[in-house]
Structures are given as structure tokens and as C-alpha cells.
C-alpha positions as CSV (number, residue, x, y, z in Angstrom):
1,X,47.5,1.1,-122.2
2,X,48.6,1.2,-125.6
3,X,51.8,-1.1,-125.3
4,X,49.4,-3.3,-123.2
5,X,46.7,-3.4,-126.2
6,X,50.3,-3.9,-128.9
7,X,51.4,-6.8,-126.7
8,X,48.0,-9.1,-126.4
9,X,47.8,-8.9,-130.4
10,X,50.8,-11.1,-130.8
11,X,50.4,-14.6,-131.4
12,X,53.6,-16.4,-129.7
13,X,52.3,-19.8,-130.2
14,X,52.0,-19.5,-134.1
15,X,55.3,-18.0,-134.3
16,X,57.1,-20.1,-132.0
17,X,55.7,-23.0,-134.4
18,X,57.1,-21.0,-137.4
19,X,60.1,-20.8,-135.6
20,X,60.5,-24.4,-134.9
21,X,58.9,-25.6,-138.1
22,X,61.4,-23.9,-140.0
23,X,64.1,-24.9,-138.4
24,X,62.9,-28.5,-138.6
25,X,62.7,-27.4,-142.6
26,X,66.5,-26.3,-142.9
27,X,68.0,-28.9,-140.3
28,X,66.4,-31.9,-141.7
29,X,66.1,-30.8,-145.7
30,X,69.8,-29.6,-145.7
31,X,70.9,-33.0,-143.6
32,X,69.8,-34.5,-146.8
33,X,71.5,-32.6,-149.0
34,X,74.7,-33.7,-146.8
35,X,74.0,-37.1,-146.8
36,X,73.3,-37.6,-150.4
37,X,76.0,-35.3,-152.0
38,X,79.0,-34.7,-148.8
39,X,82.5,-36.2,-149.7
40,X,83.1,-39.3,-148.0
41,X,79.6,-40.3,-147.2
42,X,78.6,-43.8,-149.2
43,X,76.0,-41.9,-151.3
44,X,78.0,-41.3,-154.1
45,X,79.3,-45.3,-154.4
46,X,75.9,-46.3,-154.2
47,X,74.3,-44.2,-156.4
48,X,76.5,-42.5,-158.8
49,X,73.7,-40.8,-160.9
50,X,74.1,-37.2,-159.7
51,X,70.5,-36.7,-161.2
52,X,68.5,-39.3,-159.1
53,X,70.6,-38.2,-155.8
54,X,69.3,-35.2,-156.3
55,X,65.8,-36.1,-157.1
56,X,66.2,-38.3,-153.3
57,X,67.5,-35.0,-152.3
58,X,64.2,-33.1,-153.1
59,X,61.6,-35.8,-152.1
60,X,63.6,-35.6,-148.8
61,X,63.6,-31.7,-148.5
62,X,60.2,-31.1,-149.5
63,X,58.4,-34.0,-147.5
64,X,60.3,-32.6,-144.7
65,X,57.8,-29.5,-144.8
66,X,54.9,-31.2,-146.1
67,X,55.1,-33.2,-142.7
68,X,55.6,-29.9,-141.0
69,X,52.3,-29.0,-142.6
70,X,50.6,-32.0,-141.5
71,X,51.7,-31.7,-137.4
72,X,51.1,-30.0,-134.8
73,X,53.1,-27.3,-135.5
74,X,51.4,-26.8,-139.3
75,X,48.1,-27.0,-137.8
76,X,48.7,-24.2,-135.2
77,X,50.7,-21.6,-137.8
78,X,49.6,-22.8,-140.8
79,X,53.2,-23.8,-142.0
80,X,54.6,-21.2,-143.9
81,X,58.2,-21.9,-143.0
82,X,59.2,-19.7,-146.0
83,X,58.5,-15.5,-145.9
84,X,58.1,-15.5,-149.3
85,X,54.7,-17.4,-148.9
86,X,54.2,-15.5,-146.1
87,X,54.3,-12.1,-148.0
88,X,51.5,-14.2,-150.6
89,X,49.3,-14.6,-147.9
90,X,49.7,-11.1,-146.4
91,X,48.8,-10.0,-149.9
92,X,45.9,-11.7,-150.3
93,X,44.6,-9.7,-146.8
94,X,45.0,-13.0,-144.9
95,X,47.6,-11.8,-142.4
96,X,47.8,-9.0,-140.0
97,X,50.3,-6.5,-140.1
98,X,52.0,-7.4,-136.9
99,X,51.8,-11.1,-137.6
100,X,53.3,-11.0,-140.9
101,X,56.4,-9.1,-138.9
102,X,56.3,-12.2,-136.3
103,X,56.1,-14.8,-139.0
104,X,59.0,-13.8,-141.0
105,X,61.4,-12.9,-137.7
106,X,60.2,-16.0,-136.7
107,X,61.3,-18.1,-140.0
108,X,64.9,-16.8,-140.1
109,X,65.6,-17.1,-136.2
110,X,64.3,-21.4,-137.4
111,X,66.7,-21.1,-140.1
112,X,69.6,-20.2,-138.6
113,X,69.0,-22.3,-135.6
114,X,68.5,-25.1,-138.3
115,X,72.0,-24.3,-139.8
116,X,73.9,-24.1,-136.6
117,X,73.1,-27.6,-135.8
118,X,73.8,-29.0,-139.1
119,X,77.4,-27.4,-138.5
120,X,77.3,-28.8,-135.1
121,X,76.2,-32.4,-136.1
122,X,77.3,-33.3,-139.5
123,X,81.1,-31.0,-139.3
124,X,83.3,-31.7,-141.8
125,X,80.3,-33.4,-144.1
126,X,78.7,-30.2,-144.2
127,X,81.6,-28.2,-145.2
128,X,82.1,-30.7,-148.2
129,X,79.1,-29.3,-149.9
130,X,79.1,-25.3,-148.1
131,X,76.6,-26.1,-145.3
132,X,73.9,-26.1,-147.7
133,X,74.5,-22.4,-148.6
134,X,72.2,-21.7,-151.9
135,X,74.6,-20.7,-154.8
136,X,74.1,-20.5,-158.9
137,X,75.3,-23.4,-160.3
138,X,78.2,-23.0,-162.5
139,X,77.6,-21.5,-166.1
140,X,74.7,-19.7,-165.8
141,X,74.2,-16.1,-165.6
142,X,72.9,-14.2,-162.7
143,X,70.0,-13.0,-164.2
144,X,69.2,-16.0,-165.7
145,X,69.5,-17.6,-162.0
146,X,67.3,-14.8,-160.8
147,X,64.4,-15.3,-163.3
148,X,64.2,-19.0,-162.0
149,X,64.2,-17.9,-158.6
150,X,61.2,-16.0,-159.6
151,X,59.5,-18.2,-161.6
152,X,59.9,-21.0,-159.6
153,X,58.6,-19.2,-156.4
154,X,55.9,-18.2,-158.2
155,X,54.6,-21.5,-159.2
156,X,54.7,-22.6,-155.3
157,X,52.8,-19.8,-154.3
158,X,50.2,-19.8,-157.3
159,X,50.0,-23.5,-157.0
160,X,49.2,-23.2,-152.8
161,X,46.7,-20.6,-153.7
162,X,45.0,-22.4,-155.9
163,X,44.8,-25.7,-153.7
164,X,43.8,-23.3,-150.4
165,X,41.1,-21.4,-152.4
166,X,39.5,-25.0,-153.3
167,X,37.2,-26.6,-150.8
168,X,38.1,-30.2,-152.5
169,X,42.1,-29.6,-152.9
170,X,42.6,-27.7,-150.1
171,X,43.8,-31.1,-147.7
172,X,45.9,-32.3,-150.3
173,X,48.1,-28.8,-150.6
174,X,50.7,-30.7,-148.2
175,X,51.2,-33.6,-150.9
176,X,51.3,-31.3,-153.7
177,X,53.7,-29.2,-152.2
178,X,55.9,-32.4,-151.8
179,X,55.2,-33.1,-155.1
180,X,55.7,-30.3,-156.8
181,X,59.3,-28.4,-154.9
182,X,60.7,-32.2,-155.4
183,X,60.3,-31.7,-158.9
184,X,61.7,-28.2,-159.1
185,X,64.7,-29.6,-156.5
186,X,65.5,-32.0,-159.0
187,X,64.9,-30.2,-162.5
188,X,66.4,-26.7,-161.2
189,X,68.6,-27.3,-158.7
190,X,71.5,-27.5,-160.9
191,X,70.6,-23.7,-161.9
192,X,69.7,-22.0,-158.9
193,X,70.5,-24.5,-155.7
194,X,66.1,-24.3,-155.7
195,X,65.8,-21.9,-153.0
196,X,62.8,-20.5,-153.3
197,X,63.0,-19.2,-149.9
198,X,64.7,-16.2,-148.3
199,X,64.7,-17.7,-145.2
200,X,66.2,-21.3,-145.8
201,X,69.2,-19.3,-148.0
202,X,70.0,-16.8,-145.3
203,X,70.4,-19.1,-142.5
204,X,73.3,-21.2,-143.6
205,X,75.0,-18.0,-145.5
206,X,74.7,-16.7,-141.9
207,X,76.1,-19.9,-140.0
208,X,78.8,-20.3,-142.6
209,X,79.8,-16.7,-143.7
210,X,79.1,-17.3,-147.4
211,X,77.6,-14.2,-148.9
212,X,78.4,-14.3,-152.3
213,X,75.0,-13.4,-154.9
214,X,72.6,-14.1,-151.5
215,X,71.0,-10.7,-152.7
216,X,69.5,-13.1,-154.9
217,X,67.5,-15.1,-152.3
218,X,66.4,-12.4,-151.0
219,X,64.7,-10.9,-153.7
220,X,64.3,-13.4,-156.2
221,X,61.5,-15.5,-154.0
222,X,59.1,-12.3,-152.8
223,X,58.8,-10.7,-156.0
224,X,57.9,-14.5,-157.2
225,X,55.2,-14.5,-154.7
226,X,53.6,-10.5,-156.0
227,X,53.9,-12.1,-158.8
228,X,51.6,-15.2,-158.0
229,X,49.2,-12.8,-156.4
230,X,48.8,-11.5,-159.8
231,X,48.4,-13.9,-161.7
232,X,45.9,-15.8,-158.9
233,X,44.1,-12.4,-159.4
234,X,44.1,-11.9,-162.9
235,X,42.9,-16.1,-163.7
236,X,40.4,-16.0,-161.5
237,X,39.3,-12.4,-162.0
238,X,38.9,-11.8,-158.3
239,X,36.4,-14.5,-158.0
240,X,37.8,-17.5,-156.5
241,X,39.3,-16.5,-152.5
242,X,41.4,-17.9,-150.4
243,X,39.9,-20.0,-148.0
244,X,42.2,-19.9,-145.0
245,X,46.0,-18.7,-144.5
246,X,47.3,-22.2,-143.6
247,X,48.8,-25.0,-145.6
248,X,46.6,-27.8,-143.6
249,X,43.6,-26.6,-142.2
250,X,42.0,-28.4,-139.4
251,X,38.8,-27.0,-137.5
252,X,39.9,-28.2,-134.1
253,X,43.1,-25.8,-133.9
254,X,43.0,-22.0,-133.4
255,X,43.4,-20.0,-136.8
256,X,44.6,-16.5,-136.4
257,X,44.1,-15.6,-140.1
258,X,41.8,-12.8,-141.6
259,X,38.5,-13.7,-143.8
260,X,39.1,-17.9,-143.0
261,X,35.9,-18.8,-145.0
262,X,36.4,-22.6,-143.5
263,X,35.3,-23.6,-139.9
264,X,38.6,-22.9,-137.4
265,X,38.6,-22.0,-133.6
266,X,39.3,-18.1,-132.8
């Protein structure tokens, strides 16, 4: 009775469009990465300037998820593809306990799946630039790489709360979010690689057996997310909530989220 009661409280659907969101995420973000910067690719001839590949680069990652957000797949789970803003929503008492566990298992299984196939299309391409594994660019220090991990993260989470705790913003988080991580792709990139997600680092460090600072990734991001939920706690002073738990809210899909204060199916 009790395994029975354990097993009806897990939401496959949502986390099989995690899973396939976020592999849609690394597959599609990192084959732009390889396309823009691999050796041998005509990238490089036709745009020299490193700086406004890279800003291609980010429009191209990021609008990857924010049309993610904005299918069927976002409007079912929400679109966290990243357990860092997963963790920001659990915090926020948006998330139960079990589906937090199935979001985040979820989001890596995507991300590796996403890596293997950018090995298994783009071969030697990929390798040019490490299968997309995040690393700290050359010159800086780790801890000066890990504070931009957190800072950075923190800013996408504290922006998405904002935008989902705003009856007005809240359908324009996807374009905001595009917005915004194609900025930080392009300004701190360079610095970091612009991870800001555990999920989207460990799969190609995974696929390619690349482990070197990927601690990193996987701290860096979540404490940039308790971070957020502070500081969305401490500017608002506990008065301004959190609407709903998804990046795109629309009334006509099921929302599986705690305290939605917006009209969604149960």
C-alpha cells in the first residue's frame, strides 16, 4: 500500500519533458558552440571576431531553451532544464520533495543523452573545442571563476523570480531569459565557459571523460540559486510570491507545482 501510494505521486510526464527538454538544451546549444568555434568549420573565415561568434553562440544557446519554454514540453514541466533553478523553486516551496528528485535525475539523464549525440553527429568537430565540456578560461583563478559561477547563476534565478512572481512579466520570462544568458554567454564566457548549470557541464564531462575543476559546476550554480532565494526574499520582504513554478505558464496544461496562485489544470 505504501509503495503503491509512493508510485502514483510521481509525475513521468513532467520529467520525461525535463528529460527531453534538456537534452534538446545541450544537443542543440553545444551544436552551436561547434559550429561557430570547431576547427575546420567556415565560422572562423567568415567571421573572425572571436567576440561576436560568441555573442551568435549565446543568442543560439539561450533561445534554444527559451523555445523549450515556449513548447509543449515547457508548458507541461515548466522548463527548468537546469537543477540549479530547480533547487530555486524547491526553495521557494514550489516543488515537492519527490519531484524535485525526478526533475534533477531527469535533467542530467537529458544532458548526457544531449552530449552523446553531439559526439555521435558532429565527431571530430566536437573534439576541436572538447565536446562543449565547461572549463575556466585561461588566466583566471579558480575562485575567481567560482564567484562568477555564482553570481551569474544568481542573476538567472533572481531575474526568473522576479518575472514569475509578476502577473504582467510573467509571459515574457522566456524572452528575457534569451536575453539575458546571451548576454552573460557573451560577456563571461571567456571566464567561466557560462555554465550556470550543473547539469549542462556534467553531461559532456561525462560523454568525454574531462573532469578537470567540474567540482566547480557543480557547486558554483546551486549556491547561486540559495543565493537568489535570498536576495528575492530580502527585496521584497516576503511580500511579493511566486506565482507558479514554470518558466511559461499556460492555464490549459496540467501544473503539478505547490501554491500556483495563476489558473492551471490539476
Amino acid at each position: 500500500m505504501v509503495n503503491s501510494r509512493w508510485w502514483t505521486q510521481l509525475h513521468w510526464q513532467e520529467y520525461g519533458a525535463e528529460l527531453l527538454g534538456t537534452a534538446i538544451l545541450v544537443f542543440v546549444g553545444l551544436s552551436a558552440v561547434v559550429f561557430n568555434f570547431a576547427q575546420g568549420l567556415p565560422m572562423e573565415q567568415l567571421i573572425p571576431n572571436r567576440s561576436l561568434r560568441t555573442l551568435i553562440t549565446g543568442l543560439m544557446f539561450s533561445g534554444t531553451g527559451s523555445l523549450v519554454a515556449i513548447s509543449p514540453l515547457g508548458k507541461l514541466s515548466g522548463a527548468h532544464i537546469n537543477p540549479a533553478v530547480t533547487l530555486g523553486f524547491w526553495l521557494q516551496g514550489k516543488m515537492h520533495r519527490h519531484d524535485i528528485c525526478g526533475y534533477v535525475i531527469a535533467q542530467f539523464i537529458g544532458a548526457i543523452g544531449g552530449a552523446a549525440l553531439l559526439v555521435a553527429i558532429w565527431g571530430k568537430y566536437a573534439a576541436s573545442v572538447n565536446n562543449g565540456v565547461t572549463l575556466p578560461g585561461l588566466g583566471y583563478p579558480l575562485w575567481y571563476v567560482f564567484l562568477a559561477e555564482v553570481i551569474m547563476t544568481g542573476l538567472l534565478v533572481l531575474a526568473i523570480f522576479i518575472f514569475v512572481s509578476s502577473h504582467s512579466l510573467m509571459r515574457w520570462t522566456p524572452l528575457m531569459n534569451w536575453l539575458l544568458v546571451a548576454t552573460m554567454v557573451w560577456q563571461e564566457s571567456p571566464i567561466s565557459g557560462t555554465s550556470l548549470n550543473p547539469a549542462r557541464s556534467i553531461g559532456p564531462a561525462l560523454v568525454s571523460g574531462i573532469w578537470q575543476h567540474q567540482w566547480l559546476y557543480c557547486i558554483a550554480p546551486p549556491l547561486g540559486a540559495i543565493l537568489a532565494v535570498g536576495v528575492f526574499r530580502l527585496v521584497t520582504f516576503g511580500k511579493r510570491e511566486i506565482l507558479t513554478g514554470k518558466l511559461f505558464h499556460v492555464p490549459n496544461y496540467r501544473c503539478i507545482f505547490k501554491n500556483v496562485k495563476v489558473p492551471h489544470r490539476t
